[in-house]
N, C-alpha and C positions, 0 to 999 in steps of 0.2 A: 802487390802493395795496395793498400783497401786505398788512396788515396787516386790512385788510377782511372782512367778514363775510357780505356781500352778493354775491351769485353771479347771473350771468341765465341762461339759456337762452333763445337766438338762435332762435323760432319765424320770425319774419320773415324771414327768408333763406332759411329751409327752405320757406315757402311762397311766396315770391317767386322763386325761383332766381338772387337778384343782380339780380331785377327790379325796378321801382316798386309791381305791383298782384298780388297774389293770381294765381297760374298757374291762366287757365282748365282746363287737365288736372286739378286736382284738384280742383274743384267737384262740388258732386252733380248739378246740371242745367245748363241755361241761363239758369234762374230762381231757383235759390238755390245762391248763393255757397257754402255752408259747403262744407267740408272732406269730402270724399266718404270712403268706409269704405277702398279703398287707399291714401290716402293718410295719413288715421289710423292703418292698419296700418304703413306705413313710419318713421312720426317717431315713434310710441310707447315704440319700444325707445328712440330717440335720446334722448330726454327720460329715461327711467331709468339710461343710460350716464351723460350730464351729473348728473345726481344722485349717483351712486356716485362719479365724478371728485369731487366736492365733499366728498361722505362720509370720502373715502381721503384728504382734506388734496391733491388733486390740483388743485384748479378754477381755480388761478393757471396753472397749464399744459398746460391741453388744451384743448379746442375748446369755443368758445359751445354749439354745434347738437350735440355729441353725438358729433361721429361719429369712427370712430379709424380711421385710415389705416393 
């Protein structure tokens, strides 16, 4: 509803790539899943993009994840 107040940011897509499970490429090992340091470096900006799109009255029309073509 463009009337909404409620915005998300699409992390799951950015770490799945349109997959089901977390991209082993961005794990820190073989033994723990979390988010390895480039991969946090690549979505950190994304995630302050999507926030200024919201900020600017934008968030109805640009991208979940952030990213601007």
């Amino acid at each position: 509803m463009s009337d909404d107040n409620i915005f998300i940011w699409d992390l799951y897509s950015l770490q799945t790539e349109g997959g089901l499970f977390f991209s082993e490429k961005y794990a820190r090992s073989d033994n723990d899943s979390h988010p390895n340091s480039d991969f946090s470096k690549t979505i950190a900006p994304l995630l302050f993009n999507r926030l200024i799109d919201v900020i600017q009255t934008n968030g109805n029309t640009t991208t979940l994840t952030g990213m601007h073509y």
